[in-house]
mmCIF file of the C-alpha atoms, coordinates in Angstrom:
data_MODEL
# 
_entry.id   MODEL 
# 
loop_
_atom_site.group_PDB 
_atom_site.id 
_atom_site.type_symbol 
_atom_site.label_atom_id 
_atom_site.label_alt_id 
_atom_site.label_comp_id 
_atom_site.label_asym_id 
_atom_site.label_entity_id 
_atom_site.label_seq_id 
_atom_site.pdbx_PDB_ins_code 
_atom_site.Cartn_x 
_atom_site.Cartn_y 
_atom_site.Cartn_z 
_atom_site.occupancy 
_atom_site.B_iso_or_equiv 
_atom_site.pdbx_formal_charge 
_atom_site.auth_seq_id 
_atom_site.auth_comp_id 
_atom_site.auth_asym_id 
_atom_site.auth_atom_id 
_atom_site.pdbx_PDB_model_num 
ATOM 1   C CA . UNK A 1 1   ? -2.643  -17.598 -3.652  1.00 0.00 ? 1   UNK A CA 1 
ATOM 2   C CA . UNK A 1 2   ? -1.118  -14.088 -4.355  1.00 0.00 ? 2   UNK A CA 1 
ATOM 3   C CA . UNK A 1 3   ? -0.261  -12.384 -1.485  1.00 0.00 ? 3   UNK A CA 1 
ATOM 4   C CA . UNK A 1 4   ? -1.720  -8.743  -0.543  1.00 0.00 ? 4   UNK A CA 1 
ATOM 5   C CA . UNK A 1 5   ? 0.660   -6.429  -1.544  1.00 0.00 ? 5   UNK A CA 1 
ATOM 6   C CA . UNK A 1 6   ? 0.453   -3.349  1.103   1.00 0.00 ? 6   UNK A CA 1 
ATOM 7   C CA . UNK A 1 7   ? 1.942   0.151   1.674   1.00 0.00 ? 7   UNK A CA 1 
ATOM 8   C CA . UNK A 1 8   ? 2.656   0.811   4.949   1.00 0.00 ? 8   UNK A CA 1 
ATOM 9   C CA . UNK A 1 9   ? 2.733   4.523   6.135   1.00 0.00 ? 9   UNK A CA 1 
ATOM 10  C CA . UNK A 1 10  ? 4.719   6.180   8.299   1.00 0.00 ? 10  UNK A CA 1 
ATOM 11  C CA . UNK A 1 11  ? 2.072   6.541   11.480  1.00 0.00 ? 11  UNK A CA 1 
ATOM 12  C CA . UNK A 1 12  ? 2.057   2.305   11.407  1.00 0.00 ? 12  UNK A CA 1 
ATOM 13  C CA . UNK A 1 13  ? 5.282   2.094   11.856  1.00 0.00 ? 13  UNK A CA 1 
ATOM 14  C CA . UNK A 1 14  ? 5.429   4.815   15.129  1.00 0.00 ? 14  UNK A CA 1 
ATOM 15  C CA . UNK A 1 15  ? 2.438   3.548   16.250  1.00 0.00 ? 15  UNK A CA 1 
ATOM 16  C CA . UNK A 1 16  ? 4.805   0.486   18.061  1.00 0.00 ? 16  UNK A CA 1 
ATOM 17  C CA . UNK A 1 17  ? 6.398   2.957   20.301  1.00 0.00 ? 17  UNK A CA 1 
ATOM 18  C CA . UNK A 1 18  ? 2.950   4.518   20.572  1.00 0.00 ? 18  UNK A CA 1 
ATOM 19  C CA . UNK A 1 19  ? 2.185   4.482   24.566  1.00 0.00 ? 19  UNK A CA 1 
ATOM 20  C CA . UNK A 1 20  ? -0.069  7.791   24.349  1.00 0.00 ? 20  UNK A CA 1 
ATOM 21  C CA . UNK A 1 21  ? -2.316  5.482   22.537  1.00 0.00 ? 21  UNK A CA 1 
ATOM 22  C CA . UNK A 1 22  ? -2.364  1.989   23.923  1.00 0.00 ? 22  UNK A CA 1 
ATOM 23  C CA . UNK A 1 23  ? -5.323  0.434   22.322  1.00 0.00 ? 23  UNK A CA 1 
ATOM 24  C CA . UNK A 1 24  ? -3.591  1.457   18.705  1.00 0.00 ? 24  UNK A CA 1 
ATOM 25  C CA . UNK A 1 25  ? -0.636  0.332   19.783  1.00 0.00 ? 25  UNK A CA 1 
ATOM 26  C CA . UNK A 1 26  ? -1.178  -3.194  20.659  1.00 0.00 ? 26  UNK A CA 1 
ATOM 27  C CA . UNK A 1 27  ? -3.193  -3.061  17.300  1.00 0.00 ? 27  UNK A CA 1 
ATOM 28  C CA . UNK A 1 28  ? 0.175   -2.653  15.805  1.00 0.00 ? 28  UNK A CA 1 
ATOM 29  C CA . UNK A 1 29  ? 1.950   -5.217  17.448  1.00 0.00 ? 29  UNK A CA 1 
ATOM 30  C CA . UNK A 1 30  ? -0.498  -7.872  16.502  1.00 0.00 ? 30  UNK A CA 1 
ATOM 31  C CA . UNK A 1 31  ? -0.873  -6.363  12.983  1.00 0.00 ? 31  UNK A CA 1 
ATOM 32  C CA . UNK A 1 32  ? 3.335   -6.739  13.001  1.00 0.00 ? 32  UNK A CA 1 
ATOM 33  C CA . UNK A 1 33  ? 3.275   -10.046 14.554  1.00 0.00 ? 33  UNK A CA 1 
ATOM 34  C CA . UNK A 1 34  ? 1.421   -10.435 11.336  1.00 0.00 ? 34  UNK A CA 1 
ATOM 35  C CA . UNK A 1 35  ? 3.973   -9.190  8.915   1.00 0.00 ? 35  UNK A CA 1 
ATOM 36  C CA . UNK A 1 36  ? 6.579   -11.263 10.403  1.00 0.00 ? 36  UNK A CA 1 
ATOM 37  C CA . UNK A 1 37  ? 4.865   -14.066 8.991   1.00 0.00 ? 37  UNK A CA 1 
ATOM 38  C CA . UNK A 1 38  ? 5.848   -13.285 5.462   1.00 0.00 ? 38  UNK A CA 1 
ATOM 39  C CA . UNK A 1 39  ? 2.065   -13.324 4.298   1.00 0.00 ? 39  UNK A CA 1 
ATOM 40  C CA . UNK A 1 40  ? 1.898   -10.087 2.478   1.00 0.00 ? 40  UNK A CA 1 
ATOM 41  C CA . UNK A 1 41  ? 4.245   -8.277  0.322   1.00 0.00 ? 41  UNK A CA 1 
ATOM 42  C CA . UNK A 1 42  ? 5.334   -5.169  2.192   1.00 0.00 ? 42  UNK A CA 1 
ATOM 43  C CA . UNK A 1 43  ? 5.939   -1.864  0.504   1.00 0.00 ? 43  UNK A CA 1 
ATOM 44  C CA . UNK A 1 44  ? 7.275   1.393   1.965   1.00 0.00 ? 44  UNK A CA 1 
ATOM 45  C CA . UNK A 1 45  ? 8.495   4.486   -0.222  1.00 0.00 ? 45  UNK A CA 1 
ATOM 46  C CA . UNK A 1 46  ? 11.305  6.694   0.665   1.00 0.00 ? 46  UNK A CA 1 
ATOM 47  C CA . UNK A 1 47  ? 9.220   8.985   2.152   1.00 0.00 ? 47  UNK A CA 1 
ATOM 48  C CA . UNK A 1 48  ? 8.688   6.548   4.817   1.00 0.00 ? 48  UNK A CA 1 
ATOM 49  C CA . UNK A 1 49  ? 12.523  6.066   5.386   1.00 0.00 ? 49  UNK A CA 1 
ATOM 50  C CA . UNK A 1 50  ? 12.536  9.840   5.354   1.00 0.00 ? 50  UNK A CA 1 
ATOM 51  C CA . UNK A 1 51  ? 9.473   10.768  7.793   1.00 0.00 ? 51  UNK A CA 1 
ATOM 52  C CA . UNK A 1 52  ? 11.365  8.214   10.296  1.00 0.00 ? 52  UNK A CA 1 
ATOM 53  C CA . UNK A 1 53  ? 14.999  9.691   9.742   1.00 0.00 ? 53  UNK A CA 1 
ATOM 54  C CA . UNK A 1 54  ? 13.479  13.116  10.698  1.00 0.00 ? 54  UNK A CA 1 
ATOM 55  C CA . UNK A 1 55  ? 12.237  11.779  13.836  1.00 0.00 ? 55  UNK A CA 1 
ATOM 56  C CA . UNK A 1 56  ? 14.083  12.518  16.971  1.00 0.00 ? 56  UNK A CA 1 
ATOM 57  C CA . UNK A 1 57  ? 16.522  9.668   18.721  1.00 0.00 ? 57  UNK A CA 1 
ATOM 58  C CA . UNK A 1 58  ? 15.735  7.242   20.399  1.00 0.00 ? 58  UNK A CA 1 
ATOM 59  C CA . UNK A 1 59  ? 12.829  6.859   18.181  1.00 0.00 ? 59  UNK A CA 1 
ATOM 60  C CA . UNK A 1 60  ? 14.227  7.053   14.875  1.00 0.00 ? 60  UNK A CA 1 
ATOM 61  C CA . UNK A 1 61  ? 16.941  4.330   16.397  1.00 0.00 ? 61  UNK A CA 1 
ATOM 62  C CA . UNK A 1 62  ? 13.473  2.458   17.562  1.00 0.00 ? 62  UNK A CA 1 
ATOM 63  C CA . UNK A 1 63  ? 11.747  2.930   14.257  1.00 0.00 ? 63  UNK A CA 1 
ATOM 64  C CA . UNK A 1 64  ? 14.659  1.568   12.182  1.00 0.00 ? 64  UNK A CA 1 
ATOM 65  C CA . UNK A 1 65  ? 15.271  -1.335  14.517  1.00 0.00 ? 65  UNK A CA 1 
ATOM 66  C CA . UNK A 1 66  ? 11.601  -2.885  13.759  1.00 0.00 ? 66  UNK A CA 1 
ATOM 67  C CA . UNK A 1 67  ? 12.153  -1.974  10.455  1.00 0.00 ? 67  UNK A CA 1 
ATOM 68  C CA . UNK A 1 68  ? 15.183  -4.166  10.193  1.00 0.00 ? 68  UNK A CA 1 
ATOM 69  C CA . UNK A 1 69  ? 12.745  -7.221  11.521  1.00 0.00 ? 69  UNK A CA 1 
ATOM 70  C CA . UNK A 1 70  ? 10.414  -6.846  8.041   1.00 0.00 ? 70  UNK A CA 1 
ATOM 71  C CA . UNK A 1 71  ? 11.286  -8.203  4.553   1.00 0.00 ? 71  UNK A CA 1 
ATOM 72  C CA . UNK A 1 72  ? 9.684   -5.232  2.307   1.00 0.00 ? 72  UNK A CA 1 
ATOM 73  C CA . UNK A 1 73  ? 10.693  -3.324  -0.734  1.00 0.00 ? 73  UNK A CA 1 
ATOM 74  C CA . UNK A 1 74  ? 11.688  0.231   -1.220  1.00 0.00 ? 74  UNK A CA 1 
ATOM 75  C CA . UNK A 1 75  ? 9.556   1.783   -3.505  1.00 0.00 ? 75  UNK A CA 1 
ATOM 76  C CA . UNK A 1 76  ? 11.425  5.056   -5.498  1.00 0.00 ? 76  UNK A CA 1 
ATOM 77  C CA . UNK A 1 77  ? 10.466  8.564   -6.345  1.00 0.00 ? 77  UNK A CA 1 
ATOM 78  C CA . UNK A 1 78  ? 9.499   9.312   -10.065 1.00 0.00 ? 78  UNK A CA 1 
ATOM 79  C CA . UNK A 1 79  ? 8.368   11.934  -12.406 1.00 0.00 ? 79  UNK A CA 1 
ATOM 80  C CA . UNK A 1 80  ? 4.858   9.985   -12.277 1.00 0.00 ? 80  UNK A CA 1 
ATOM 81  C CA . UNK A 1 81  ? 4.594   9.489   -8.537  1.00 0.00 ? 81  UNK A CA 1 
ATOM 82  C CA . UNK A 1 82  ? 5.024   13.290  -8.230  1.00 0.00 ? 82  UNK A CA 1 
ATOM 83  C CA . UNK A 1 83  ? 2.629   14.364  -11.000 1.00 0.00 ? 83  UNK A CA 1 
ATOM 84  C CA . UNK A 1 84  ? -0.028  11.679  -9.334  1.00 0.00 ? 84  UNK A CA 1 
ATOM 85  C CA . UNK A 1 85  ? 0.312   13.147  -6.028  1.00 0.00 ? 85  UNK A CA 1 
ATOM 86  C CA . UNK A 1 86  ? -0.077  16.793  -7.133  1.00 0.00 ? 86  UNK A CA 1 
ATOM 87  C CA . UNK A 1 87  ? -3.424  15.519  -8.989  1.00 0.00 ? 87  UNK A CA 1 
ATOM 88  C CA . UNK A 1 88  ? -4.379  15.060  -6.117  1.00 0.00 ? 88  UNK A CA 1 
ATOM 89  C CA . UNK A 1 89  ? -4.544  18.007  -4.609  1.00 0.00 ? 89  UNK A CA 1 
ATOM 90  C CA . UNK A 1 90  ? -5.738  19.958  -7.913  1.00 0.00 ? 90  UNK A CA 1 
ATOM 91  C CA . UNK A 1 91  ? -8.860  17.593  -7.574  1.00 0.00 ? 91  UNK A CA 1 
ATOM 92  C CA . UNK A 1 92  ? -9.049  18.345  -3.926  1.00 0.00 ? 92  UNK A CA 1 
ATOM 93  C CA . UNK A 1 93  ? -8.548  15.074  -2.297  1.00 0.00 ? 93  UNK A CA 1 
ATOM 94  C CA . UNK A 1 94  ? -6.231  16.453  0.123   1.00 0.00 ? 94  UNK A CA 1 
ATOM 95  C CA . UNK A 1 95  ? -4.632  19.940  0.475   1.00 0.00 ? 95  UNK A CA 1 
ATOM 96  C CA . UNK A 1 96  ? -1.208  21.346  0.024   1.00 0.00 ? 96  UNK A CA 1 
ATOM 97  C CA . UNK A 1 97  ? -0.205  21.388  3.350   1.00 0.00 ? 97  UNK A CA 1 
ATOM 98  C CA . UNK A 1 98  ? -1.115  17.473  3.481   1.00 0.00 ? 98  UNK A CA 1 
ATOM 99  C CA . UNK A 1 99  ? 1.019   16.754  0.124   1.00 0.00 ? 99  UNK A CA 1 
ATOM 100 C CA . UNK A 1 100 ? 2.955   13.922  1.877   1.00 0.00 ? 100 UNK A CA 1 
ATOM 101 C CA . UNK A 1 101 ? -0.360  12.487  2.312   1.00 0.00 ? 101 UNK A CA 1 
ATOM 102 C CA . UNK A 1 102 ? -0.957  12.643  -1.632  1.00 0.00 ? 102 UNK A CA 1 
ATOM 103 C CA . UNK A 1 103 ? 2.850   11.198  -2.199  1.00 0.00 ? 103 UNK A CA 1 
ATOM 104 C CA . UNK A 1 104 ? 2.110   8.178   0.102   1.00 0.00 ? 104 UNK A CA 1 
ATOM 105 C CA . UNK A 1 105 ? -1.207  7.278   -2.393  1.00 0.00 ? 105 UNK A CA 1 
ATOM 106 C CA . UNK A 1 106 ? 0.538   8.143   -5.434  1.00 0.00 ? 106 UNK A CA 1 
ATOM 107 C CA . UNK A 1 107 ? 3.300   5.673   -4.151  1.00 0.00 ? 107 UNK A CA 1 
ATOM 108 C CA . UNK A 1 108 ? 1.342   2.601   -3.402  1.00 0.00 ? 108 UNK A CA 1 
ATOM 109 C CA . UNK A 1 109 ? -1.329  3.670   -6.273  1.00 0.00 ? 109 UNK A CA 1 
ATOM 110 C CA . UNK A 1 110 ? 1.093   3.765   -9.184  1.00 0.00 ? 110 UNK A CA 1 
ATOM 111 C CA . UNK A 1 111 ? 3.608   0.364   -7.833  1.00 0.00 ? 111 UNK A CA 1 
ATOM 112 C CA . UNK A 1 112 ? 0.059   -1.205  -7.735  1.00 0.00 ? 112 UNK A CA 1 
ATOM 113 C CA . UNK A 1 113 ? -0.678  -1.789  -4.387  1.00 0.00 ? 113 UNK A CA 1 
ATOM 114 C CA . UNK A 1 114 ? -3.736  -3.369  -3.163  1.00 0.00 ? 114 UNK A CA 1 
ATOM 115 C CA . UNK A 1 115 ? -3.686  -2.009  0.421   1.00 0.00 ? 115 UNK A CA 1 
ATOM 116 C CA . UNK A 1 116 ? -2.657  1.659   1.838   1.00 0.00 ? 116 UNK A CA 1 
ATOM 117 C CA . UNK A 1 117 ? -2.015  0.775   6.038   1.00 0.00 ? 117 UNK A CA 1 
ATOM 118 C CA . UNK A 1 118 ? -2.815  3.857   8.060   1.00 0.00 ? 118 UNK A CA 1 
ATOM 119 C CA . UNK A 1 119 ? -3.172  5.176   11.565  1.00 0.00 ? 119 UNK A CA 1 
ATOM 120 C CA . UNK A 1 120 ? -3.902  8.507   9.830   1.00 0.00 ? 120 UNK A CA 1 
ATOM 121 C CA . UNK A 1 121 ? -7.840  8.740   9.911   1.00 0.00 ? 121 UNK A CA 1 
ATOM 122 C CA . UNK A 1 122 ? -7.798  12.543  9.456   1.00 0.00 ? 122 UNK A CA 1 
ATOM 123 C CA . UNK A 1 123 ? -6.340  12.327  5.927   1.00 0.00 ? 123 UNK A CA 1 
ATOM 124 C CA . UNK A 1 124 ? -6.450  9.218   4.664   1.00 0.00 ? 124 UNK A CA 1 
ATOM 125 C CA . UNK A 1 125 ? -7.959  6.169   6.266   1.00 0.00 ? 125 UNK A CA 1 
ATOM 126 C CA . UNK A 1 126 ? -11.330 8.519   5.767   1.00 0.00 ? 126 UNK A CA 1 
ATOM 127 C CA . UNK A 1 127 ? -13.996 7.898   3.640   1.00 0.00 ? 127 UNK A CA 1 
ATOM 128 C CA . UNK A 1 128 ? -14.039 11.326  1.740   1.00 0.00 ? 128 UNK A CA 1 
ATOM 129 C CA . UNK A 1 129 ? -10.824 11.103  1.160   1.00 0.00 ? 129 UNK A CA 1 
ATOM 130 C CA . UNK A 1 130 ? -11.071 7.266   -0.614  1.00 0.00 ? 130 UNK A CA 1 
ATOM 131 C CA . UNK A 1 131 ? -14.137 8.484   -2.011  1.00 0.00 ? 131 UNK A CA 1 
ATOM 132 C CA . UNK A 1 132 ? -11.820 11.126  -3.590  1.00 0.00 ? 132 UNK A CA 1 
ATOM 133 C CA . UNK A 1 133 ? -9.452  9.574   -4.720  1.00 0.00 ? 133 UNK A CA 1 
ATOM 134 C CA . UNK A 1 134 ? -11.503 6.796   -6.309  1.00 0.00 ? 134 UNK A CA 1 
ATOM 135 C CA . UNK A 1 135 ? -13.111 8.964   -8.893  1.00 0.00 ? 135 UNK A CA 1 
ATOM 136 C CA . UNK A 1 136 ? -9.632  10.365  -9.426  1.00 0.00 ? 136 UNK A CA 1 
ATOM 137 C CA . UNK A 1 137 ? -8.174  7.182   -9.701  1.00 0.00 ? 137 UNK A CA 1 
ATOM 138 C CA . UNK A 1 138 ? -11.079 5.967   -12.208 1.00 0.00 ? 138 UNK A CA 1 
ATOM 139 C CA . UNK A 1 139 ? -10.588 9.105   -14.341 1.00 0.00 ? 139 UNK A CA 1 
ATOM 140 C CA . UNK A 1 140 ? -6.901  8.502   -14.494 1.00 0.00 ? 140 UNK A CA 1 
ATOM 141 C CA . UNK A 1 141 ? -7.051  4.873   -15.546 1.00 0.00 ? 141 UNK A CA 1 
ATOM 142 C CA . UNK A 1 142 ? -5.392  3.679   -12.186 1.00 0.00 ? 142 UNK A CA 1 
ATOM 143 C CA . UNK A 1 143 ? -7.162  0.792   -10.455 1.00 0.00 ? 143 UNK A CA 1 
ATOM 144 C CA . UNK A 1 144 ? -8.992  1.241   -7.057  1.00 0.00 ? 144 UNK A CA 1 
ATOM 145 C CA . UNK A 1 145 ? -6.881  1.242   -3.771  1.00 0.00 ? 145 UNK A CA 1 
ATOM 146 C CA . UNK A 1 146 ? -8.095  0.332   -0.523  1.00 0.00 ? 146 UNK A CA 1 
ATOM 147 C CA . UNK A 1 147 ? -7.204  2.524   2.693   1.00 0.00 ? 147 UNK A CA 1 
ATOM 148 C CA . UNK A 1 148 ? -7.312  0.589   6.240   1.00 0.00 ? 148 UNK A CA 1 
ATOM 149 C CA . UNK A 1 149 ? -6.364  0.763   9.826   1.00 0.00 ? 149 UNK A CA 1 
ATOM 150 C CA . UNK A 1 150 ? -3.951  -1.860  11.228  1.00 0.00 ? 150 UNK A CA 1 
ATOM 151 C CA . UNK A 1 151 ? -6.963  -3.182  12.465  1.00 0.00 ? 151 UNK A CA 1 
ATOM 152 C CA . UNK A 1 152 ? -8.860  -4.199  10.295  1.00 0.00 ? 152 UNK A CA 1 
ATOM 153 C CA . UNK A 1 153 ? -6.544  -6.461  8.856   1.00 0.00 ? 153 UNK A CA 1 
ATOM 154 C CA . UNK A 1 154 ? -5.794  -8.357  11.808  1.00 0.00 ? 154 UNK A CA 1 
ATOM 155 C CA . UNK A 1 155 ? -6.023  -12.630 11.116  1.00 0.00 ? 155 UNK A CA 1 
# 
């Protein structure tokens, strides 16, 4: 059986240090637990590496340490990821300010994930936005992503 191949974001990653929000938290640690196991194949971007270098010490130090624990791939910036993500926000999926947001997709949508992993309901684990970014995805001859919460892919 093929595994699912995700894309974590950044927020999953900070949400294991997140004590202002215990309920997601422990969410994450069962949904890591999970990726110990070696039953999906992990993607991040450099974006991610880069979101978590900006953050302040000791998290960053934190952040990188779990890191460390997962086997994943590093998924590169390209001419296409770039052009994807600013489709996006021509077509309205997201706005400017949220372009990260748009880079993240265009990551996991072009390397052909099946799964984006998300703590970030605002922008993207939101059903306008999927909705969004389906029809741009159909349009564009990319194949349909799905968007979830740590949660819901707990075993």
């Amino acid at each position: 059986m093929k595994k699912l191949e995700i894309y974590l974001d950044t927020s999953v990653i900070s949400h294991l240090f997140a004590n202002d929000t215990p309920e997601k938290m422990q969410d994450t640690h069962l949904f890591w637990d999970d990726l110990l196991k070696d039953e999906y194949k992990i993607f991040l971007s450099q974006l991610v590496l880069d979101e978590i270098g900006n953050c302040p010490e000791p998290k960053r130090s934190n952040l990188l340490s779990k890191l460390r624990e997962l086997n994943f791939s590093i998924l590169t910036e390209s001419n296409e990821v770039e052009k994807l993500a600013y489709e996006y926000v021509e077509s309205g999926v997201l706005r400017k300010k949220s372009l990260d947001d748009c880079f993240h997709i265009a990551y996991a949508v072009l390397n052909n994930c099946d799964v984006i992993v998300s703590w970030n309901f605002k922008h993207l684990v939101n059903y306008r936005t999927i909705d969004k970014i389906k029809i741009v995805n159909a349009i564009k001859g990319y194949k349909e992503i799905s968007i979830v919460s740590p949660s819901m892919l707990l075993m």
